[in-house]
TORLOFI-609909 format. One line per 2 residues: number of its first residue (from 1); their letters; for each residue x, y, z of C-alpha. Coordinates in Angstrom, 3 decimals, padded with zeros to 6 digits, always signed. Example, Ala and Ser with C-alpha at 12.3 -4.5 7.8 and 13.67 -1.06 7.14 Angstrom:
TORLOFI-609909
1> AS> +012.300 -004.500 +007.800 | +013.670 -001.060 +007.140
end
This chain:
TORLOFI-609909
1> XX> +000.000 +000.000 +000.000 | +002.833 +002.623 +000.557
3> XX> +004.744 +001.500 -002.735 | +001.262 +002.651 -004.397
5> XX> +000.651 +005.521 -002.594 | +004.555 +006.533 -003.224
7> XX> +004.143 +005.599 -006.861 | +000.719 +008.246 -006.956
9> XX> +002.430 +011.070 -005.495 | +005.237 +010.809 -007.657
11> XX> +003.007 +010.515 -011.107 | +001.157 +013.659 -009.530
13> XX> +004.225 +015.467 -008.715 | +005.363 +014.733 -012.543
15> XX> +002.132 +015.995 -013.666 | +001.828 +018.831 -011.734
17> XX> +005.339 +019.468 -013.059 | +004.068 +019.441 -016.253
19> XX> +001.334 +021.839 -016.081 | +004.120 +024.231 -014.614
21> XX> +005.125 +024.780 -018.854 | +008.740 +025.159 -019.005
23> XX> +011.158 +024.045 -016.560 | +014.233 +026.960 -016.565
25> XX> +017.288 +025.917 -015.068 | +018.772 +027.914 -012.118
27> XX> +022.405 +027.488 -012.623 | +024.649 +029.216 -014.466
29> XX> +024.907 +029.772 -018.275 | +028.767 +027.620 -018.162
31> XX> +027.374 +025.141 -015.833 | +023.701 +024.708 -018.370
33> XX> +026.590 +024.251 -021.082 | +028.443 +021.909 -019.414
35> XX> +025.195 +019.429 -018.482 | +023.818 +019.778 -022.432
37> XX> +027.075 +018.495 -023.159 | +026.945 +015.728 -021.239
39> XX> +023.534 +015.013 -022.287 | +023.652 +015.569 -025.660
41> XX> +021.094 +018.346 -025.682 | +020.614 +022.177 -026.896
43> XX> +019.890 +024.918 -024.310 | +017.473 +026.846 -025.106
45> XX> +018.042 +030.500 -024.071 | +015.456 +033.091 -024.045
47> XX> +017.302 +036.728 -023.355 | +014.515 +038.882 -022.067
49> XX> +014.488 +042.772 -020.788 | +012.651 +043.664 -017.918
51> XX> +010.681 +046.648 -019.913 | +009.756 +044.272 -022.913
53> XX> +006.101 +043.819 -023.361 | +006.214 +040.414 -026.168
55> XX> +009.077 +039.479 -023.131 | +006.146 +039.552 -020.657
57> XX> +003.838 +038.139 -022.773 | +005.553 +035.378 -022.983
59> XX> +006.685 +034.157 -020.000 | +003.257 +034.684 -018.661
61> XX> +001.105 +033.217 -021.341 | +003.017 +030.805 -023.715
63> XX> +005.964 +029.504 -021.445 | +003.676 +028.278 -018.897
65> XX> +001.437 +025.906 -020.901 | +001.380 +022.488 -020.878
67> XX> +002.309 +020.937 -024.460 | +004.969 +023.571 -024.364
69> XX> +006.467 +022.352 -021.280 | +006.435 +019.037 -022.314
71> XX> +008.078 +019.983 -025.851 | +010.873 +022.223 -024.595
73> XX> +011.545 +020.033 -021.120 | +011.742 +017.010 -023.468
75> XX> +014.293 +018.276 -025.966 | +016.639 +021.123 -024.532
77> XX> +017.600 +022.227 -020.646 | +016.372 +025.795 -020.715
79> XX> +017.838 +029.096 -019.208 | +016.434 +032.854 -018.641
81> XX> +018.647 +035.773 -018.913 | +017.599 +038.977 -018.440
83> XX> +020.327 +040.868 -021.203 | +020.494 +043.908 -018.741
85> XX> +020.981 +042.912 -015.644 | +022.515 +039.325 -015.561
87> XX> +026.089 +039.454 -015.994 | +025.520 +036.163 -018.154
89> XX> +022.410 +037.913 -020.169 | +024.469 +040.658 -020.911
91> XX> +027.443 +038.320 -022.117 | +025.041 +036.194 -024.059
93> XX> +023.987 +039.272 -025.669 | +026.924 +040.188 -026.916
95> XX> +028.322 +037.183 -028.092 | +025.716 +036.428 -030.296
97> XX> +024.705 +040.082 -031.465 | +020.975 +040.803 -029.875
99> XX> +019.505 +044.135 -030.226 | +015.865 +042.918 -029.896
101> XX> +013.518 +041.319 -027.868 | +012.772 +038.760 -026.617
103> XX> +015.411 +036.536 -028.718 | +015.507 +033.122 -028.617
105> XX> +018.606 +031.283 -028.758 | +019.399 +027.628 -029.015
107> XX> +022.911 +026.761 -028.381 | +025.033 +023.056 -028.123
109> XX> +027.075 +022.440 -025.297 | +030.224 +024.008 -026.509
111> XX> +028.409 +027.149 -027.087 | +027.762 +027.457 -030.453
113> XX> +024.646 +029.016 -031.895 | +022.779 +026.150 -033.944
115> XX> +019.327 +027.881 -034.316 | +017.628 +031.408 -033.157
117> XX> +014.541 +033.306 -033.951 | +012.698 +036.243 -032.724
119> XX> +009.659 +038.252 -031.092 | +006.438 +037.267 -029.363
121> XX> +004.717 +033.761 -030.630 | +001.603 +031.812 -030.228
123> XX> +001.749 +027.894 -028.689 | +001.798 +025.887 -031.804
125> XX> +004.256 +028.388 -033.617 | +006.937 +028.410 -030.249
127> XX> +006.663 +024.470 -030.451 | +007.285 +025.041 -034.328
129> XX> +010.160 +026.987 -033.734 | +011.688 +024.418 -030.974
131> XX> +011.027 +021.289 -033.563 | +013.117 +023.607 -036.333
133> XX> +015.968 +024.274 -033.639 | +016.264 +020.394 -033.168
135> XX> +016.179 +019.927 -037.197 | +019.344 +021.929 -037.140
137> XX> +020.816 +020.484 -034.430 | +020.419 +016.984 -036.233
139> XX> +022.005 +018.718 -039.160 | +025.272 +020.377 -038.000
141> XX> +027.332 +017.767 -038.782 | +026.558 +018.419 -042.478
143> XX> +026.698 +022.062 -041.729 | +029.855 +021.994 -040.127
145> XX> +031.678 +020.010 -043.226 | +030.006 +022.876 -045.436
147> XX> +031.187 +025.887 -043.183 | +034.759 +023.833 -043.432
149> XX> +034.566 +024.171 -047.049 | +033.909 +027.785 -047.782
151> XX> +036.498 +028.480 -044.953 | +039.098 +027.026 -046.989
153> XX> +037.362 +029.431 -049.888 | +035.182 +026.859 -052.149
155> XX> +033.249 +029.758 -053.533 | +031.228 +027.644 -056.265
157> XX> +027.707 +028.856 -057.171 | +025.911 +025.050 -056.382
159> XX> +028.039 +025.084 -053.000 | +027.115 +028.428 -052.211
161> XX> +023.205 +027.488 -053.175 | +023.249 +024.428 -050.507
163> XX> +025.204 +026.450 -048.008 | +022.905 +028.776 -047.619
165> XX> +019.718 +026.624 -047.491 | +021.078 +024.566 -044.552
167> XX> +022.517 +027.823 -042.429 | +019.173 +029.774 -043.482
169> XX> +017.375 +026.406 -042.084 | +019.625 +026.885 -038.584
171> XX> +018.142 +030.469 -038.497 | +021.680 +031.899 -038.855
173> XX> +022.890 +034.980 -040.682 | +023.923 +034.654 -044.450
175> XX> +025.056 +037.741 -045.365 | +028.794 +036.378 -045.925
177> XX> +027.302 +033.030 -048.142 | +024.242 +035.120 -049.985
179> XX> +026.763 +038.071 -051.178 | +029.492 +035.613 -052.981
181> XX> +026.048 +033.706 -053.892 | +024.760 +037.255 -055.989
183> XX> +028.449 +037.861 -057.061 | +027.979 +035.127 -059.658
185> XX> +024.080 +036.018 -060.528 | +024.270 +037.895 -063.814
187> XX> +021.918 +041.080 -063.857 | +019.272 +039.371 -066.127
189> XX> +018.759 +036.710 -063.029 | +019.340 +038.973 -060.406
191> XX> +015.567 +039.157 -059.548 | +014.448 +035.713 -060.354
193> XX> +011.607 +034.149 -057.978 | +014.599 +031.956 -055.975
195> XX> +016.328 +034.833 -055.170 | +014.210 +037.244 -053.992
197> XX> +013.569 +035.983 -050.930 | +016.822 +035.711 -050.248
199> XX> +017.570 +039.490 -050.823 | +015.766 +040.154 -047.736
201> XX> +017.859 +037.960 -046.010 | +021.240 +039.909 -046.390
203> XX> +021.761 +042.196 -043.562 | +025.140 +043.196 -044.528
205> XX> +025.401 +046.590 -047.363 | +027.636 +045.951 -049.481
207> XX> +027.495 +049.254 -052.431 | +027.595 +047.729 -055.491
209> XX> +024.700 +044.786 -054.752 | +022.811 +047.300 -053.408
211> XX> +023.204 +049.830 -056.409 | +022.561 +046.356 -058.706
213> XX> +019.708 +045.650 -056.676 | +018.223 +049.024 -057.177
215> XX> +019.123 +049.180 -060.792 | +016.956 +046.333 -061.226
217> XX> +014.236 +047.282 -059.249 | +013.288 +050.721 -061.116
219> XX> +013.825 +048.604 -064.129 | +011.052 +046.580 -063.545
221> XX> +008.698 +049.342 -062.182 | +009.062 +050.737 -065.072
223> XX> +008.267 +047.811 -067.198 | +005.009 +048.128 -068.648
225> XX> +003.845 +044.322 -068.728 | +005.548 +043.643 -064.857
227> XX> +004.047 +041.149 -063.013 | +002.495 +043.267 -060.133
229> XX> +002.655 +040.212 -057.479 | +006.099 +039.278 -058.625
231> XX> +007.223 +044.016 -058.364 | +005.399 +043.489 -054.792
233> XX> +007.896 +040.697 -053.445 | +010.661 +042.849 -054.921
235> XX> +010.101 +045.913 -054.046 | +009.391 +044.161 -050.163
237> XX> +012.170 +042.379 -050.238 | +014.989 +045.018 -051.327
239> XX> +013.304 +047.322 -048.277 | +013.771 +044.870 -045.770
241> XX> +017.627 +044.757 -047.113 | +017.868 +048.438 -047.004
243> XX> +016.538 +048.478 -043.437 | +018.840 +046.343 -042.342
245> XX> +021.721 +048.450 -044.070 | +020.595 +051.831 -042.778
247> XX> +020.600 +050.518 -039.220 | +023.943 +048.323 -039.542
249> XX> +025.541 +051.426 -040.677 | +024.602 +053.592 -038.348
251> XX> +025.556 +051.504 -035.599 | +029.010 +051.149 -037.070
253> XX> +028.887 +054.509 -037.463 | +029.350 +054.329 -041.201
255> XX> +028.005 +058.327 -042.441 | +029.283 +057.638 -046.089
257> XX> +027.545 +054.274 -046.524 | +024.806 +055.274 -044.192
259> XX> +023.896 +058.562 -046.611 | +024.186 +055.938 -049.472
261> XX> +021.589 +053.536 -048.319 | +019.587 +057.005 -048.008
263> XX> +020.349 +057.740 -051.582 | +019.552 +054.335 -052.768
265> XX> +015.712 +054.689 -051.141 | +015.181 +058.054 -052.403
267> XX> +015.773 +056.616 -055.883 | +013.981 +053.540 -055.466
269> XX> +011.083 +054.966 -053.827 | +010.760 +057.575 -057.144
271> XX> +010.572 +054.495 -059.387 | +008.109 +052.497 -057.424
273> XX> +006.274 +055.251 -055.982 | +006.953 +054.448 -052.353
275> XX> +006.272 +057.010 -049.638 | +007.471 +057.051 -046.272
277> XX> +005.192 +055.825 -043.776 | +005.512 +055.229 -040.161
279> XX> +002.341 +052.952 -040.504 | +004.262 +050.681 -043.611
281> XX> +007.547 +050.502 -041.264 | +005.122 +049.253 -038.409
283> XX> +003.076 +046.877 -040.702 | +006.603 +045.036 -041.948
285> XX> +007.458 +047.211 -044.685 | +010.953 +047.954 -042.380
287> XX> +012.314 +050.702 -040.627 | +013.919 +052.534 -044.666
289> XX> +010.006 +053.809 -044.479 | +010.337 +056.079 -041.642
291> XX> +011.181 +059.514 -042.769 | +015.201 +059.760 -043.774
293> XX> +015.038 +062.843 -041.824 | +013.946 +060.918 -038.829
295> XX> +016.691 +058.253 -039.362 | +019.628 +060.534 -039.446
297> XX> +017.976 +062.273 -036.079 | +018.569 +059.004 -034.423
299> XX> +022.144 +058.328 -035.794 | +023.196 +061.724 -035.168
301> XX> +021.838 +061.276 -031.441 | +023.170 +058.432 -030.736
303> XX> +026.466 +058.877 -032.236 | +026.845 +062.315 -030.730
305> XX> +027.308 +064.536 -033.820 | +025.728 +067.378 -032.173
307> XX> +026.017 +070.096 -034.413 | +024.441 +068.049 -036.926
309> XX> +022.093 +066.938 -034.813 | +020.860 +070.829 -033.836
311> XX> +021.105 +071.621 -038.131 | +019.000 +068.845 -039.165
313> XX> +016.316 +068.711 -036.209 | +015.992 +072.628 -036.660
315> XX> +015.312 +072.773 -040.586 | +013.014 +069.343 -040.279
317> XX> +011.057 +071.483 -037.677 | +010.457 +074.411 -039.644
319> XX> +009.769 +071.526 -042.663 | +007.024 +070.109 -040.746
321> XX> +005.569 +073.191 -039.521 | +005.393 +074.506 -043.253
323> XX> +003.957 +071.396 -044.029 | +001.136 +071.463 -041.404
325> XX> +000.312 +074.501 -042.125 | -000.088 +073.797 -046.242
327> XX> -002.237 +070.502 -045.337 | -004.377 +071.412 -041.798
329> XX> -006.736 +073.411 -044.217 | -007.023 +070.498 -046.545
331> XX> -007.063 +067.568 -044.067 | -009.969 +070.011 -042.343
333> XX> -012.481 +070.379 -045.630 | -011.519 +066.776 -045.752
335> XX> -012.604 +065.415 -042.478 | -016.172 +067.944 -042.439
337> XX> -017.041 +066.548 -046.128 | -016.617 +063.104 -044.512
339> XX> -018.746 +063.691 -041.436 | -021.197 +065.155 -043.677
341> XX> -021.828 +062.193 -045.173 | -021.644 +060.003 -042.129
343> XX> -024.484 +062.191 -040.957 | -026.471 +061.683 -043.671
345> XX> -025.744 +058.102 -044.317 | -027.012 +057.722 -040.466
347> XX> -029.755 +060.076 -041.033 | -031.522 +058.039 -043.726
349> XX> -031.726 +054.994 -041.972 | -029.424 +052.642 -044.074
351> XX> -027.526 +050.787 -041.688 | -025.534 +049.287 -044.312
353> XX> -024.649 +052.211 -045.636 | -024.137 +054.008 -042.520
355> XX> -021.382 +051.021 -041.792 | -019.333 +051.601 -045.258
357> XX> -018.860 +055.607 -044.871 | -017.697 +054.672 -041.379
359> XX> -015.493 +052.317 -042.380 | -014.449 +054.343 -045.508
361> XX> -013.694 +056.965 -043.262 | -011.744 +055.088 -040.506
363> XX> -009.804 +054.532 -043.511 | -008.686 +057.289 -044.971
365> XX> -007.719 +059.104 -041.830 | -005.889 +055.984 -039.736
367> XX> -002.672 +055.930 -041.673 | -002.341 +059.518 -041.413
369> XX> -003.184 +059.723 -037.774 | -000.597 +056.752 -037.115
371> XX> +001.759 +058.802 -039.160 | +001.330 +061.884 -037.402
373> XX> +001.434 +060.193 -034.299 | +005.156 +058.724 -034.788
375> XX> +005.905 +061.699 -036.242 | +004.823 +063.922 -033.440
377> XX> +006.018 +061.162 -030.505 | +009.732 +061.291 -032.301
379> XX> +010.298 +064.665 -032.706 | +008.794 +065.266 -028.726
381> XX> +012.152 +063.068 -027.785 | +013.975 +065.090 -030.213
383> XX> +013.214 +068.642 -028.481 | +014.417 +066.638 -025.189
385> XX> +017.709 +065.881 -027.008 | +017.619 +069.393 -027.764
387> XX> +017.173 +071.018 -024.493 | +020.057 +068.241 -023.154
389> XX> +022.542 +069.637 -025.126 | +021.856 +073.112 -026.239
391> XX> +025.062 +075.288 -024.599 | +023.510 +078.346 -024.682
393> XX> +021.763 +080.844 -022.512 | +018.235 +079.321 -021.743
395> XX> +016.469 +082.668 -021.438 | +013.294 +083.758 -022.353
397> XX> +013.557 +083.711 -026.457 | +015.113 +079.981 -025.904
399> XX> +011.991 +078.920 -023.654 | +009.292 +080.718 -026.411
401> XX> +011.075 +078.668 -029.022 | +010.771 +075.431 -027.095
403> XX> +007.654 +075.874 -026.235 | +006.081 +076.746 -029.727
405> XX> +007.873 +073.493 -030.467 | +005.884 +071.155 -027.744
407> XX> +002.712 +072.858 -028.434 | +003.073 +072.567 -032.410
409> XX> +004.408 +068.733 -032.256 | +000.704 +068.096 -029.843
411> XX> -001.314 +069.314 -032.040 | +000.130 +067.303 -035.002
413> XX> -001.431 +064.620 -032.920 | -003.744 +065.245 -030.053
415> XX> -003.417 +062.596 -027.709 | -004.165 +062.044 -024.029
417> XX> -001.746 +059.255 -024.006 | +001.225 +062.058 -024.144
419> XX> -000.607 +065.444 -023.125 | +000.374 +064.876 -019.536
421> XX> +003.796 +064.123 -020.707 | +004.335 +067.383 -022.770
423> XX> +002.315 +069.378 -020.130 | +005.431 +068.437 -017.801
425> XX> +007.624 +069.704 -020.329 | +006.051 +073.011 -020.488
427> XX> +006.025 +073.564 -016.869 | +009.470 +072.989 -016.614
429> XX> +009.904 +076.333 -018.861 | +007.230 +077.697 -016.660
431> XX> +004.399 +077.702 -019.357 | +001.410 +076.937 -017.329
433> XX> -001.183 +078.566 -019.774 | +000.096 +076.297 -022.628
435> XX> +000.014 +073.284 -020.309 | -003.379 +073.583 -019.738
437> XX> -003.646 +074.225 -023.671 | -002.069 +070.753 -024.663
439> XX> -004.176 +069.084 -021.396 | -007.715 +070.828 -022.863
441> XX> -006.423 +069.633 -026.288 | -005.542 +066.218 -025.398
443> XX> -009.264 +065.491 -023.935 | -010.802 +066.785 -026.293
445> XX> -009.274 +065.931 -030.150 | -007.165 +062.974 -028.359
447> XX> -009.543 +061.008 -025.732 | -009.658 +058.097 -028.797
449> XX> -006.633 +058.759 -030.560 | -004.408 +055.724 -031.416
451> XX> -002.677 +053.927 -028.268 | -005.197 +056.051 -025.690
453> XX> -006.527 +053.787 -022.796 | -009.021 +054.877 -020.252
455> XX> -006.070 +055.412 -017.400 | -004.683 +058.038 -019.893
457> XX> -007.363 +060.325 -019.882 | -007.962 +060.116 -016.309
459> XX> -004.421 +061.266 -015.640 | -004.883 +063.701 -018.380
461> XX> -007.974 +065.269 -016.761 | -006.410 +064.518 -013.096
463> XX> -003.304 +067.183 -013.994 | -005.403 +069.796 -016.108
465> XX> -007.518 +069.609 -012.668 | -004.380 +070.254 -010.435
467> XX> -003.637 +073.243 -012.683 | -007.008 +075.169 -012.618
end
């Protein structure tokens, strides 16, 4: 009778285990190594930040279930770094280049990356992803003979083809492989259907596959009997490459090749008649959408160039302020034609057609609004930049000009979500009238704007109140 009940408890205990999801180890990242060694397994790493929202998301809605549990505890010992705060995390980091989260990591026991992928996923794909790693775990051996090869500089195109399909299956980077791969693609072939999903893959810039690239892309926009599914693919994939260009050069603080990559959108986006977008960067389309003046804010910010960080952000101000001016009119007649004929469609009593001018008009003004919104969040961390390192005397002509700049970038997008926010900005420079401008503002245009939950307009109203 005890060997049963002993034998129940332990079959619950295992079950209960179970339902616990994944099973993270507690030791650290050499001593994980050392046991996957031993036991033939991967480790599966997942390198999380503390203010990471897909992080959270994960570890309190995915990692916890069952069948994932039993996938992941099956197949690899599993470890949690934080890449911030862990001396490990922030070693793992490094070594294997992350710069976004959460990243996943699968690594053998002598530490070498077999498999990795990235962001928030659902159950079935995170399983998905964990039966891939251990597909290119079982394959190493093969990829290990191949990366032998074009070490000792086999640089034939069929190699190069295979080469790439089993370290693109592992998840790794192919930039080195995919560049001598496109070195021996003649221009005619350069955009066949094989390769232009692997043009999105290269994360490298290398100037004259880029300018190819290009070349080839306005000559098919401008082909009259294109295949428009086929220009679609292209045009997606050569962005994604020029994203990864523009930030890979900034961060190796590359201004001639970074300014190129520029260049090489401008001209691509007058062929194909591209636009930048906040809302395409945010829907895939990659971060070459966001405005170029935008872009070299951010490089010239982080990298310190400060005087032409101060020339560019004032000129882009006075751009956009030109700009609103030219288009509030416009966007005005625009929105009062529109509600015209959402009255009327509600008015007459056709609930069907009531529904398409709404929907029409949700529309027509979301990508715009999300636009405006990035436009006006980036440019309110901008001004910040500016105030940080302005040198000179902060008197009253400097504190009218920063103001007018606050007030202006608010009412490119209303929002109670960041009228608080700005409304402590203007205090600072003693404003009070203005902050209780932007406050009124934000409730009223910007109670439903994009991103606004109810605890934002509550704290909106909550400081306009403490102000009266």
């Amino acid at each position: 009778m005890k060997k049963l009940v002993l034998l129940v408890t332990i079959l619950i205990t295992g079950l209960t285990a179970f339902s616990q999801g994944i099973d993270f180890q507690k030791g650290r990242y050499a001593e994980v190594l050392k046991m996957a060694k031993k036991q033939n397994k991967l480790v599966f790493i997942d390198i999380y930040t503390s203010w990471c929202g897909p992080c959270k998301h994960m570890a309190d809605n995915v990692f916890p279930q069952a069948k994932v549990g039993e996938y992941y505890n099956a197949h690899f010992l599993n470890l949690q770094l934080d890449a911030e705060k862990s001396e490990d995390g922030k070693m793992v980091a490094k070594t294997f280049g992350v710069s976004a989260y959460p990243t996943f990591l699968f690594v053998n026991g002598d530490g070498e990356l077999v498999y990795r992928f990235l962001g928030g996923k659902t159950v079935d794909m995170f399983i998905k992803e964990g039966e891939k790693a251990v597909d290119a775990f079982a394959a190493q051996p093969e990829l290990k003979k191949y990366m032998k090869r074009y070490e000792e500089g086999n640089r034939d195109k069929e190699f190069l083809n295979q080469y790439f399909i089993l370290k693109d299956r592992s998840g790794l980077d192919c930039s080195d492989v995919l560049l001598d791969y496109f070195a021996l693609v003649d221009d005619a072939h350069l955009l066949d259907s094989v390769n232009v999903p692997r043009i999105a893959k290269i994360t490298v810039f290398d100037k004259k596959l880029a300018n190819r690239l290009v070349d080839a892309a306005c000559a098919e926009a401008a082909n009259p009997a294109k295949d428009k599914k086929h220009s679609t693919a292209v045009n997606k994939a050569i962005c994604t490459f020029l994203s990864a260009c523009v930030q890979k050069t900034a961060q190796a603080d590359q201004e001639e090749y970074f300014e190129e990559v520029l260049a090489l959108k401008d001209r691509l986006f007058k062929a194909t008649g591209g636009k930048d977008s906040a809302t395409s960067a945010s829907l895939g389309g990659g971060n070459i959408y966001v405005p170029s003046e935008l872009l070299r804010l951010n490089y010239y910010s982080a990298k310190k160039k400060l005087d032409k960080f101060n020339h560019t952000f004032i000129n882009y101000m006075a751009e956009l302020q030109k700009r609103y001016e030219e288009t509030y009119k416009e966007k005005a007649v625009m929105r009062e034609a529109m509600d015209a004929k959402l009255k009327a469609a509600k008015e007459s009593g056709n609930e069907d057609e009531y529904k398409s001018v709404k929907k029409l008009s949700a529309m027509m003004f979301a990508f715009s609004s999300i636009d405006d919104y990035y436009t006006s969040t980036s440019m309110i961390e901008n001004v910040e930049r500016y105030e940080e390192i302005y040198q000179g005397e902060k008197d009253a002509a400097y504190k009218d000009r920063v103001t007018g700049w606050y007030v202006f970038l608010h009412q490119l997008s209303p929002s109670a979500k960041t009228a608080a926010y700005v409304a402590d900005k203007l205090l600072a420079l003693d404003k009070k009238e203005q902050a209780k401008e932007v406050l009124t503002l934000g409730l009223k245009d910007g109670s439903s704007a994009p991103g606004v939950e109810e605890g934002d307009v509550k704290a909106c109203q909550a400081k306009l109140d403490e102000l009266k």
